[in-house]
C-alpha positions as CSV (number, residue, x, y, z in Angstrom):
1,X,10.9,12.8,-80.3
2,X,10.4,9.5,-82.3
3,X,11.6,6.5,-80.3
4,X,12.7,3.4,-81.7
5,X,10.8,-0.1,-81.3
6,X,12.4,-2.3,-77.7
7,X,15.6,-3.6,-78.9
8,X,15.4,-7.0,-76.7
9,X,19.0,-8.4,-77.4
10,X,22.1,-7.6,-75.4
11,X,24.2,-4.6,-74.4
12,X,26.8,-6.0,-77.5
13,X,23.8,-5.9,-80.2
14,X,22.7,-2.3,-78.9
15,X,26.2,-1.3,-79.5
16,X,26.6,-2.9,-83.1
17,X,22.8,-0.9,-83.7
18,X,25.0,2.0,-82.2
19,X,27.9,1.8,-84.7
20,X,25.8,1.1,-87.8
21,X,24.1,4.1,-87.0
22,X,27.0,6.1,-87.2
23,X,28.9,4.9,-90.2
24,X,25.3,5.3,-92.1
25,X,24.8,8.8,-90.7
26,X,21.4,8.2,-88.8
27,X,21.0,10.6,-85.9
28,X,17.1,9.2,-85.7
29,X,18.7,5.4,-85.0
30,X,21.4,6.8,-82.8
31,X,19.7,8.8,-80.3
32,X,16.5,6.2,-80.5
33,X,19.5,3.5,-78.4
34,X,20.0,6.4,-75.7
35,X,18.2,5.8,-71.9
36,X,14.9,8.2,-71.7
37,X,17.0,9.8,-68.7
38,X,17.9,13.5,-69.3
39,X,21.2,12.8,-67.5
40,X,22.7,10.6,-70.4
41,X,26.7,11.7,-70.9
42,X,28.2,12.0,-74.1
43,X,32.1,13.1,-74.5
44,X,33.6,13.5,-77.8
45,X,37.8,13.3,-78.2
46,X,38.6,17.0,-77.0
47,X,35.4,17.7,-76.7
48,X,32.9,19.2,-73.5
49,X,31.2,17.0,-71.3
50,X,27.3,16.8,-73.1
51,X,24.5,15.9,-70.8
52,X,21.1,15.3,-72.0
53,X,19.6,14.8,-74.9
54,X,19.3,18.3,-76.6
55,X,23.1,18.6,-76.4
56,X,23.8,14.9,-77.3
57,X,21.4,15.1,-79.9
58,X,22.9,18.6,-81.7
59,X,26.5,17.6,-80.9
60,X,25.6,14.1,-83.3
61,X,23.7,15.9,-85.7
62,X,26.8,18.1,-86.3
63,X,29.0,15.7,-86.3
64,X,27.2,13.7,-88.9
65,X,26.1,16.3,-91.4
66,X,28.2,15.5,-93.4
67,X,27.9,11.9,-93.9
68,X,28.7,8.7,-91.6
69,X,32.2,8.4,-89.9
70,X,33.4,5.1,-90.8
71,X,34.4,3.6,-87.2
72,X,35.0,-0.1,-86.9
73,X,34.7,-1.0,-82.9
74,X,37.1,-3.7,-81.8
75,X,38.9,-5.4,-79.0
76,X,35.5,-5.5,-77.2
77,X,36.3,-5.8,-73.5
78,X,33.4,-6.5,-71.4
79,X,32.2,-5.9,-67.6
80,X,28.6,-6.5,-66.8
81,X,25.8,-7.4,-64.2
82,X,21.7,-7.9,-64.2
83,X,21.3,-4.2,-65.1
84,X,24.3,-2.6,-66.3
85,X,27.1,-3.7,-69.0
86,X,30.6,-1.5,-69.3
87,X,31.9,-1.9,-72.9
88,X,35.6,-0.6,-74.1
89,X,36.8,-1.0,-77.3
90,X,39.1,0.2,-79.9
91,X,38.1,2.5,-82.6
92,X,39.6,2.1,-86.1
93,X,39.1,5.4,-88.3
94,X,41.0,7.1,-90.6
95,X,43.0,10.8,-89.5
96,X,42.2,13.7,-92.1
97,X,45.8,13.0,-93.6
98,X,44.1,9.3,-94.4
99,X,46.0,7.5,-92.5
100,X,44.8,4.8,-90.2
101,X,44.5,6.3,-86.6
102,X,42.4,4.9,-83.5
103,X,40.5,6.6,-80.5
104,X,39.4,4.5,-77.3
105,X,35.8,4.6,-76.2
106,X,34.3,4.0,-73.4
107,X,29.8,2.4,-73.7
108,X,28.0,2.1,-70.5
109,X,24.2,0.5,-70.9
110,X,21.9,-0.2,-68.3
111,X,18.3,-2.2,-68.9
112,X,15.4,-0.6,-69.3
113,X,12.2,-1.6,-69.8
114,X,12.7,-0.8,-73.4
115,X,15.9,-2.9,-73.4
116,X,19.5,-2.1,-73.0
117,X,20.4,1.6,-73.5
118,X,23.2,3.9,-73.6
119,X,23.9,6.0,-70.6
120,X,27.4,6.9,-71.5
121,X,29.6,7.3,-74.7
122,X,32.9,8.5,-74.0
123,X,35.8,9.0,-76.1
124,X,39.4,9.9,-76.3
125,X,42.3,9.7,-79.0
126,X,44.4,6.8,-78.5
127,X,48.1,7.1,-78.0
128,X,51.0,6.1,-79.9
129,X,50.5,3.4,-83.3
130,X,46.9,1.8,-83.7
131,X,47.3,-1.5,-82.1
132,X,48.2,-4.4,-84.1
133,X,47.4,-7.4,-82.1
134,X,44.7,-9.4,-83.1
135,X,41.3,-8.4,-81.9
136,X,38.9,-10.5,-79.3
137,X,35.6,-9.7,-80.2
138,X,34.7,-7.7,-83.9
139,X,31.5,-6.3,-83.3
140,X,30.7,-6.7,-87.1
């Protein structure tokens, strides 16, 4: 599996690397910001719980054959230590009718000796109207 160079920034620019990955439909990128540990956790909205990187890797892959998905992260909350960082934030997409919709995702990194990595991606469909208030943090 080819690995990506240390990404020595933060937990916030392995999660922008993590984003721009998906919108630009590069499974190589995305799975390169994943820990080396097999018991990584990836949930999609409605979707099983994935663990590992065969699974994570094929769920992505399908998911993205098509083409990137167009997901702007916002309203970045932040909890984190030394050697962990728990990111929530709000996902602006579009529904299949085209209208603006939003899912909630949960990031959890820890540091590695190749940098901050994701352990966890976890998603869900947010309820009622996408949320209108202006946002703390853009991560773009």
């Amino acid at each position: 599996m080819k690995r990506q160079k240390q990404l020595n920034g933060s937990a916030v620019e392995v999660e922008t690397a993590f984003y721009d990955a998906l919108n630009r439909a590069d499974v190589d990128a995305l799975m390169a910001l994943w820990a080396d540990d097999e018991e990584i956790v990836c949930i999609h909205p409605g979707g099983p719980r994935l663990i590992g990187h065969a699974a994570i890797r094929a769920s992505w892959s399908a998911l993205l054959e098509h083409g990137g998905l167009h997901i702007l992260p916002s309203q970045l909350h932040e909890t984190h230590n030394l050697m962990s960082s728990v990111h929530t934030v709000i996902e602006g997409t579009s529904a299949a009718s085209g209208e603006a919709a939003h899912l909630l995702a949960t990031n959890v990194y820890v540091k590695t000796p190749r940098g901050w990595r994701i352990v966890l991606h976890h998603v869900s469909v947010g309820p009622g109207p996408v949320p209108t208030e202006s946002p703390a943090q853009i991560l773009h």
